[in-house]
mmCIF file of the C-alpha atoms, coordinates in Angstrom:
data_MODEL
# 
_entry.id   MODEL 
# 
loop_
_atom_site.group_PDB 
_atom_site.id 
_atom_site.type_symbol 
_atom_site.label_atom_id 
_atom_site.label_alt_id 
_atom_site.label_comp_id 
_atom_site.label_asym_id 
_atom_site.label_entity_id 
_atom_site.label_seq_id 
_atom_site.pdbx_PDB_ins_code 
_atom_site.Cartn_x 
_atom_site.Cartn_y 
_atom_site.Cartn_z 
_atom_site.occupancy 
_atom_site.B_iso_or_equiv 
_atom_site.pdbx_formal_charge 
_atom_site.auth_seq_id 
_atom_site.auth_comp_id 
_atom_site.auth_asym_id 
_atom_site.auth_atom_id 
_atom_site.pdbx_PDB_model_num 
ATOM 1   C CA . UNK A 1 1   ? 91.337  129.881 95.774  1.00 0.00 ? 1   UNK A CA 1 
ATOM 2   C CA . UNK A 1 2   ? 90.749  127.888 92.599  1.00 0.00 ? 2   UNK A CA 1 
ATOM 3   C CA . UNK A 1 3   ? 88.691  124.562 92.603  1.00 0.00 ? 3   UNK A CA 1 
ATOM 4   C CA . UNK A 1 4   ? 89.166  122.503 89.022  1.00 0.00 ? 4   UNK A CA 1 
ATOM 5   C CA . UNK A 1 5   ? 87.592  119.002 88.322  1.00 0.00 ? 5   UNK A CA 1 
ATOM 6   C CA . UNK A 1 6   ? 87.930  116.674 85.590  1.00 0.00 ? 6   UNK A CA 1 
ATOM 7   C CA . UNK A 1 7   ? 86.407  113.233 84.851  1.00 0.00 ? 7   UNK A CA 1 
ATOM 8   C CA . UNK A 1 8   ? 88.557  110.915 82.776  1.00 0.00 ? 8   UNK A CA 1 
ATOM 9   C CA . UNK A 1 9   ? 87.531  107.400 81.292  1.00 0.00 ? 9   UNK A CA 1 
ATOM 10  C CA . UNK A 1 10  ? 89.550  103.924 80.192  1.00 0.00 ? 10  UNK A CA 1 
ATOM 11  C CA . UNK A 1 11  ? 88.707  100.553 79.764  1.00 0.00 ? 11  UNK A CA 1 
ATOM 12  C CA . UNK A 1 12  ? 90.709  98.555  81.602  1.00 0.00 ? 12  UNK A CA 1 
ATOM 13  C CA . UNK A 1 13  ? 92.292  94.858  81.064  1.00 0.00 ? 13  UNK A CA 1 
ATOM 14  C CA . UNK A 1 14  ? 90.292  93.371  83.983  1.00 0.00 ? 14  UNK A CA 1 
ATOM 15  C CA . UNK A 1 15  ? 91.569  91.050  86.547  1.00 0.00 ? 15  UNK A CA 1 
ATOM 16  C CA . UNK A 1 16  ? 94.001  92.554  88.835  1.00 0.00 ? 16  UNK A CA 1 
ATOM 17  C CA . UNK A 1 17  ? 95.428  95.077  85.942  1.00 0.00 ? 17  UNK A CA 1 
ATOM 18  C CA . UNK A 1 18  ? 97.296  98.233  87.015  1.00 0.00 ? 18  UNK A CA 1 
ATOM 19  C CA . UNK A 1 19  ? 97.342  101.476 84.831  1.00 0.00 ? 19  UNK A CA 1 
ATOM 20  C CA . UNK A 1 20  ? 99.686  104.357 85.241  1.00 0.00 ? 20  UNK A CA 1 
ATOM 21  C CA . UNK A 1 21  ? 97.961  107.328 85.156  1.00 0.00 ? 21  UNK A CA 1 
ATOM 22  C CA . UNK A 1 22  ? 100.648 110.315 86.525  1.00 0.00 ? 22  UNK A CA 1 
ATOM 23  C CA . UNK A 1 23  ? 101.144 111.788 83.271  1.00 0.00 ? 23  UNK A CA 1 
ATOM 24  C CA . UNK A 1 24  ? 97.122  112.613 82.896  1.00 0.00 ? 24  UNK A CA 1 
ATOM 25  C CA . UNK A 1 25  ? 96.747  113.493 86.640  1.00 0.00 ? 25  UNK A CA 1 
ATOM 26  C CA . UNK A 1 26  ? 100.147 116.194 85.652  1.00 0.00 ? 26  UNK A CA 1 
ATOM 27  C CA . UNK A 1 27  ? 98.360  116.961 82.908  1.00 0.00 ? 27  UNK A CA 1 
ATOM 28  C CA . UNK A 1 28  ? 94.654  117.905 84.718  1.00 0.00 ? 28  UNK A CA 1 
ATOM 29  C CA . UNK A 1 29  ? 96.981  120.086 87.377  1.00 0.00 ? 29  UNK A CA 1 
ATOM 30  C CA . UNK A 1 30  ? 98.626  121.928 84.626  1.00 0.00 ? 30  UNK A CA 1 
ATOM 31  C CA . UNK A 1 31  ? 94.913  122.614 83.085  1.00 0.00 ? 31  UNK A CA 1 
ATOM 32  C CA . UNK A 1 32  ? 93.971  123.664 86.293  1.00 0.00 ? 32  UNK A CA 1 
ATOM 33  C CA . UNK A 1 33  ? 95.433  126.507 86.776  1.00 0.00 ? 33  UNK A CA 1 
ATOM 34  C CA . UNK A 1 34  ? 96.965  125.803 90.541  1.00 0.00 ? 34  UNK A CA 1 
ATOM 35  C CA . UNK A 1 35  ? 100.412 126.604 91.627  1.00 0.00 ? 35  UNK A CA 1 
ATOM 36  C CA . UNK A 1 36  ? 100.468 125.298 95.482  1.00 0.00 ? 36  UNK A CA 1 
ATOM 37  C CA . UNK A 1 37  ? 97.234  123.156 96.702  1.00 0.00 ? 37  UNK A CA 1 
ATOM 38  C CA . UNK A 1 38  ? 96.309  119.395 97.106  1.00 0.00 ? 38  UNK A CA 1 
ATOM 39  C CA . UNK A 1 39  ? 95.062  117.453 93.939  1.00 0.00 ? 39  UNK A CA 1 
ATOM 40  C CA . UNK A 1 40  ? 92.579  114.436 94.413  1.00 0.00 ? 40  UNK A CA 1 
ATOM 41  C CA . UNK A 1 41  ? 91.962  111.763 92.779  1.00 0.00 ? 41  UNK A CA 1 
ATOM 42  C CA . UNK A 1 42  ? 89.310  109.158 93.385  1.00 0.00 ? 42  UNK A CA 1 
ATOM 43  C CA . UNK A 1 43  ? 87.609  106.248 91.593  1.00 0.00 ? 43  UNK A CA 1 
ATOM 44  C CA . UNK A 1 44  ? 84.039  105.886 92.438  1.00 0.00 ? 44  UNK A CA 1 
ATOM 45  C CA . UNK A 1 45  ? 83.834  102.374 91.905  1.00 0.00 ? 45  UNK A CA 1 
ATOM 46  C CA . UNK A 1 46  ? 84.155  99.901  94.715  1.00 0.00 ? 46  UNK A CA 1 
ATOM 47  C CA . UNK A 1 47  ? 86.579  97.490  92.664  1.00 0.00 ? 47  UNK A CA 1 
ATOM 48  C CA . UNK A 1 48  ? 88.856  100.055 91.771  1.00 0.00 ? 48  UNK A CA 1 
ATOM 49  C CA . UNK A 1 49  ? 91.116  102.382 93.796  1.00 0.00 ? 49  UNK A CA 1 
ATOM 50  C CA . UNK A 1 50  ? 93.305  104.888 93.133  1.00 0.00 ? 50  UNK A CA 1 
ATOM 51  C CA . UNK A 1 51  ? 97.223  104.571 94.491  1.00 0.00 ? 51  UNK A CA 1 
ATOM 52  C CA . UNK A 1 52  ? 100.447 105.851 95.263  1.00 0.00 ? 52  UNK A CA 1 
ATOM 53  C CA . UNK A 1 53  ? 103.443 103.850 94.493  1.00 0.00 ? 53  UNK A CA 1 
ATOM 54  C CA . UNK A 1 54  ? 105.953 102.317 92.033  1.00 0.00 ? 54  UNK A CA 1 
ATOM 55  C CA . UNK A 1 55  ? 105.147 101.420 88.880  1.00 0.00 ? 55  UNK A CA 1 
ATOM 56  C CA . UNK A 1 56  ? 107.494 98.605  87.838  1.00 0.00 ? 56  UNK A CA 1 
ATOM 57  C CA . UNK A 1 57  ? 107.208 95.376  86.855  1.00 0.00 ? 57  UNK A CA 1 
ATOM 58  C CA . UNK A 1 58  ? 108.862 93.126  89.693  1.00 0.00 ? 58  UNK A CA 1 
ATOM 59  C CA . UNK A 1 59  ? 107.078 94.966  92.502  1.00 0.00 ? 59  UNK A CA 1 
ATOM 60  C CA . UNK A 1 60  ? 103.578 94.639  90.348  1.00 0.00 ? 60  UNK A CA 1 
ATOM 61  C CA . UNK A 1 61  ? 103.966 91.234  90.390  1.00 0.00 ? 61  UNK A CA 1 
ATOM 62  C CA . UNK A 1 62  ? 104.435 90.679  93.475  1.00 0.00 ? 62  UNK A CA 1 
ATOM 63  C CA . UNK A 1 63  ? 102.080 93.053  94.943  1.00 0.00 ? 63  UNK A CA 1 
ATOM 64  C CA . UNK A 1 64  ? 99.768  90.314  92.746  1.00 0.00 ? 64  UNK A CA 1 
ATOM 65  C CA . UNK A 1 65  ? 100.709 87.604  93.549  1.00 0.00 ? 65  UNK A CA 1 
ATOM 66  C CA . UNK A 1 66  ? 100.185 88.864  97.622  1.00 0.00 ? 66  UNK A CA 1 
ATOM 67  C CA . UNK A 1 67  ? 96.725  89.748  96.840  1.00 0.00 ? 67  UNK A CA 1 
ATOM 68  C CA . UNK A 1 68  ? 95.684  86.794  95.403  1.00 0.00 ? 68  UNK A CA 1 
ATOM 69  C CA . UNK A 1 69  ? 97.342  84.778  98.378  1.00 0.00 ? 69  UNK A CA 1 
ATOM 70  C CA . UNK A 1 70  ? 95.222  86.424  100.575 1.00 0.00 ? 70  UNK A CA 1 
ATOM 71  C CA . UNK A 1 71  ? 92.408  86.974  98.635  1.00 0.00 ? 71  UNK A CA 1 
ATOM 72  C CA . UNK A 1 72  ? 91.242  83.759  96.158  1.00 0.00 ? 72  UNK A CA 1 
ATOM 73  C CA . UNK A 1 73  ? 88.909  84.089  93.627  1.00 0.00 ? 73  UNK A CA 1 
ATOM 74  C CA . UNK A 1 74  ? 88.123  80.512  94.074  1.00 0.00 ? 74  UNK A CA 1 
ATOM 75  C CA . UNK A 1 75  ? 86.917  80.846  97.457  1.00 0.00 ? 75  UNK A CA 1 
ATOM 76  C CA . UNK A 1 76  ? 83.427  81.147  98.399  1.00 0.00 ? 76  UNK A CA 1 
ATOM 77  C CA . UNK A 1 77  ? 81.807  84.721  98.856  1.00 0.00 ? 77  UNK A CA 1 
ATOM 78  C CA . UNK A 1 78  ? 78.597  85.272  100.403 1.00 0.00 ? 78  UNK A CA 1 
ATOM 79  C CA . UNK A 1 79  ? 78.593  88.548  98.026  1.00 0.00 ? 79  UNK A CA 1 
ATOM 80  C CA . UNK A 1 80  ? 78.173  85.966  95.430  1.00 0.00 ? 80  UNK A CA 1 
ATOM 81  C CA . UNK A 1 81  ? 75.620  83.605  96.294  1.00 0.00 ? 81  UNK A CA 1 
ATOM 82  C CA . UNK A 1 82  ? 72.600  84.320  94.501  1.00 0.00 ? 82  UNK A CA 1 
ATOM 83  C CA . UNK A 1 83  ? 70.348  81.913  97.180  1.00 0.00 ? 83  UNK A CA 1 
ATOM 84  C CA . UNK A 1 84  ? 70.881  84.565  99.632  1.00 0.00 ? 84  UNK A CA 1 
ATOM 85  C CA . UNK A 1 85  ? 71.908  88.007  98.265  1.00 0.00 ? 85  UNK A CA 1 
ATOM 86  C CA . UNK A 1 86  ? 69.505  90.459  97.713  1.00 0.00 ? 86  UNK A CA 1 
ATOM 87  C CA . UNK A 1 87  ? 70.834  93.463  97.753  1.00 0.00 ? 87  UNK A CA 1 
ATOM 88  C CA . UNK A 1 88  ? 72.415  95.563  95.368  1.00 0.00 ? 88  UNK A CA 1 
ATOM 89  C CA . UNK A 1 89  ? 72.024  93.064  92.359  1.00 0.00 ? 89  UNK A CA 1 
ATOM 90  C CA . UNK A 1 90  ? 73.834  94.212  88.727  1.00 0.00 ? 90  UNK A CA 1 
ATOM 91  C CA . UNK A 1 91  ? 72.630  90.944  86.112  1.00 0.00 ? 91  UNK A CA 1 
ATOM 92  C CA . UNK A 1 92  ? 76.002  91.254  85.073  1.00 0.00 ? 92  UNK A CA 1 
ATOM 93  C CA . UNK A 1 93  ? 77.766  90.206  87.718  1.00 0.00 ? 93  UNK A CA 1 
ATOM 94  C CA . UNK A 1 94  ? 75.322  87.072  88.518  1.00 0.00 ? 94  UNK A CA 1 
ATOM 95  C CA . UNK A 1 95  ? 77.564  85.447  85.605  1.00 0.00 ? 95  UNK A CA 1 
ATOM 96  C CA . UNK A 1 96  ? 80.680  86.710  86.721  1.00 0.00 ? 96  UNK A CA 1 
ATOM 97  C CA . UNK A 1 97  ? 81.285  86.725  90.869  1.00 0.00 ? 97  UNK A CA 1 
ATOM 98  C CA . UNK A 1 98  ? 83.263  89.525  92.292  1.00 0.00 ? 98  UNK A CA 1 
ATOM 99  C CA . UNK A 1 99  ? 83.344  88.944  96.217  1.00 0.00 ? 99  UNK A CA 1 
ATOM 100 C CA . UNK A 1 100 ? 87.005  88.544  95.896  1.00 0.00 ? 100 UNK A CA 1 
ATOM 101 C CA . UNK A 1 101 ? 87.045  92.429  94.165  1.00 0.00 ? 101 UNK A CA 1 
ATOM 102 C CA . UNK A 1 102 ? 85.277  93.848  97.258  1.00 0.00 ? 102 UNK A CA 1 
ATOM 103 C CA . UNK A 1 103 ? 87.603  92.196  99.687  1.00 0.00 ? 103 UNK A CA 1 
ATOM 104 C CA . UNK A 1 104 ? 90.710  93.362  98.318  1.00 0.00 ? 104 UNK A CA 1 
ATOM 105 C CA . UNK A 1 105 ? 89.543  96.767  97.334  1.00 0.00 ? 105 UNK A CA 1 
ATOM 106 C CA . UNK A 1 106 ? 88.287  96.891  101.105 1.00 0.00 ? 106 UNK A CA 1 
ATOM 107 C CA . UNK A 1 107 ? 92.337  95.695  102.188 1.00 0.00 ? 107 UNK A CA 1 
ATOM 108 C CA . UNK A 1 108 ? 94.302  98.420  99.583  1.00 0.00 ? 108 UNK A CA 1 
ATOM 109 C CA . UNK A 1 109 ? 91.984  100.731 101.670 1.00 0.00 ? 109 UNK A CA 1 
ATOM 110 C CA . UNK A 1 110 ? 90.314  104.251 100.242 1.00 0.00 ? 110 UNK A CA 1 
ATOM 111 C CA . UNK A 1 111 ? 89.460  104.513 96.558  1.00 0.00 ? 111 UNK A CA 1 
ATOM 112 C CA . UNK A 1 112 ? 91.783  107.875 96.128  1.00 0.00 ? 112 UNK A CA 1 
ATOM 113 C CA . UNK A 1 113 ? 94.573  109.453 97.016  1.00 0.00 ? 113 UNK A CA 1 
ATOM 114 C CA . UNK A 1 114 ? 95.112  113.350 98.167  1.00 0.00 ? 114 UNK A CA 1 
ATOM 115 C CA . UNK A 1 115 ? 98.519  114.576 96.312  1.00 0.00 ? 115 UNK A CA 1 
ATOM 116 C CA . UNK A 1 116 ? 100.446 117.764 97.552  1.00 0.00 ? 116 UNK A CA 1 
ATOM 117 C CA . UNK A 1 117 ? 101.335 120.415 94.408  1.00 0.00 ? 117 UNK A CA 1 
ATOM 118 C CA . UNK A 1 118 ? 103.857 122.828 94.751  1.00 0.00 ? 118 UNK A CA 1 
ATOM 119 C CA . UNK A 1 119 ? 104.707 125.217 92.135  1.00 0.00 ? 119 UNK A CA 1 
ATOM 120 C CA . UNK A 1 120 ? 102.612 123.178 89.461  1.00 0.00 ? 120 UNK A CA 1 
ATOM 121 C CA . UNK A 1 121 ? 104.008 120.282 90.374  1.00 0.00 ? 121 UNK A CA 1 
ATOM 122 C CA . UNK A 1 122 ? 102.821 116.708 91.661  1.00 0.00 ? 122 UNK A CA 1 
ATOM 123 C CA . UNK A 1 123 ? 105.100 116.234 95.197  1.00 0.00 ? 123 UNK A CA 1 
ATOM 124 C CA . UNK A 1 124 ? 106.161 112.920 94.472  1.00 0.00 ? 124 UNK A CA 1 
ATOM 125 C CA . UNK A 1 125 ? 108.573 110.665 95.814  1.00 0.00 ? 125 UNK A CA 1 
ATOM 126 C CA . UNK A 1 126 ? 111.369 109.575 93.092  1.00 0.00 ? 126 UNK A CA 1 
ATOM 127 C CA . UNK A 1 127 ? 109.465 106.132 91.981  1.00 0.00 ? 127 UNK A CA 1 
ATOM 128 C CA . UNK A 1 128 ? 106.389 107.439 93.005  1.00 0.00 ? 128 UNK A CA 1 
ATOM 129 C CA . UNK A 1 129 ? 103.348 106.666 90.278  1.00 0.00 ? 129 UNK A CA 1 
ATOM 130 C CA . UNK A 1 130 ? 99.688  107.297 90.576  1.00 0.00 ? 130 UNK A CA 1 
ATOM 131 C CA . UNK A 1 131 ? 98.304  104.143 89.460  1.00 0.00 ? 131 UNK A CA 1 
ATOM 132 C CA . UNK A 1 132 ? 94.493  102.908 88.768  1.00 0.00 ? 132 UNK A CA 1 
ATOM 133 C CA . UNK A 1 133 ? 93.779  99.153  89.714  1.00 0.00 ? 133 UNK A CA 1 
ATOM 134 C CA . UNK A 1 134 ? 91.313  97.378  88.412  1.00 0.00 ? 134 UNK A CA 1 
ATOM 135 C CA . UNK A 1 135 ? 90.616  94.418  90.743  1.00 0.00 ? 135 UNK A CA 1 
ATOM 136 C CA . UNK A 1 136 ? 87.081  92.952  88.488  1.00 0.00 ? 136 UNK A CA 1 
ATOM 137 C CA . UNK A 1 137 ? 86.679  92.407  85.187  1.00 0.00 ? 137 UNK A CA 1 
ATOM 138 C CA . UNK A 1 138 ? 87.501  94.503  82.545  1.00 0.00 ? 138 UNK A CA 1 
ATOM 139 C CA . UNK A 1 139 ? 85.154  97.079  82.264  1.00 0.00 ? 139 UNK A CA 1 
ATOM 140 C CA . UNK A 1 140 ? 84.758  100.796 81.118  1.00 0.00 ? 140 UNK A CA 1 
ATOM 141 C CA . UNK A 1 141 ? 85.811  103.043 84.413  1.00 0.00 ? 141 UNK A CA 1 
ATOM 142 C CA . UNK A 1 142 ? 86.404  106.408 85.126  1.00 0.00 ? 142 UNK A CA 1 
ATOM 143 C CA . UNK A 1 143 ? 88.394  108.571 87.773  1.00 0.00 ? 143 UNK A CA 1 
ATOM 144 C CA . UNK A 1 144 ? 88.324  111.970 88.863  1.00 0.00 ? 144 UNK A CA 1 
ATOM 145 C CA . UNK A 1 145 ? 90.842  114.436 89.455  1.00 0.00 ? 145 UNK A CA 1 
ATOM 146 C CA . UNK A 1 146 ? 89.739  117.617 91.826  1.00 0.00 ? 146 UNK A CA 1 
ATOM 147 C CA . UNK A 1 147 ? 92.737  120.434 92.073  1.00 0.00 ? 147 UNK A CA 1 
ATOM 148 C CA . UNK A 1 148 ? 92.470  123.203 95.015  1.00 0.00 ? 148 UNK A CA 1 
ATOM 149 C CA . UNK A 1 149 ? 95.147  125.465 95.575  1.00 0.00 ? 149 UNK A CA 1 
ATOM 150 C CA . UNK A 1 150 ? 95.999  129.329 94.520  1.00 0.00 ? 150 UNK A CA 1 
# 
């Protein structure tokens, strides 16, 4: 059994922004090495996550315009009130609140997604993308890929 990992980085447009990134996932399989296994891949920050789904430009604007419904950035966030957080404090983001970034991140659920290969291949669906989503600020980011399989 072979077990491959790659880091890659972007910068990404901030604000609920949406980056295809199938072709480089493809791309870290083939480098791999693996025929038939399961590829992850995971962002490890908490206003990111890593999905599965279309990439086109109707559905992307609706998915953002849903989000945003049920998750305002105008609203008030205890995550963002510096009279009574103490935890976990970045001086960056006193400027900038990002309670609304947790919250959706914590809806779209985990921060990867675990792909099937087959014969070198990504199993997807016909429409199916891997897509990073950005749900702060813009910021520099990075995502890993981790291939297992024979």
């Amino acid at each position: 059994m072979k077990v491959f990992q790659h880091e890659r980085r972007l910068r990404t447009a901030g604000g609920l922004s949406v980056r295809d990134i199938t072709d480089d996932v493809s791309e870290a399989v083939k480098e791999s090495g693996v025929r038939d296994g399961i590829v992850c891949v995971y962002s490890p920050h908490t206003t990111c996550c890593v999905r599965v789904n279309e990439f086109e430009d109707g559905f992307l604007e609706d998915f953002t315009a849903l989000l945003k419904t049920l998750v305002p950035r105008d609203k008030y966030y205890a995550h963002d009130d510096w009279d009574r957080r103490t935890e976990n404090i970045c001086e960056e983001d006193m400027s900038v609140g990002n309670g609304h970034s947790h919250c959706m991140s914590m809806l779209l659920g985990s921060a990867g997604e675990a792909i099937p290969i087959r014969d070198g291949e990504l199993c997807l669906g016909t429409w199916q993308r891997v897509l990073f989503l950005e749900l702060d600020r813009e910021r520099d980011r990075r995502w890993l890929v981790q291939v297992v399989g024979n």
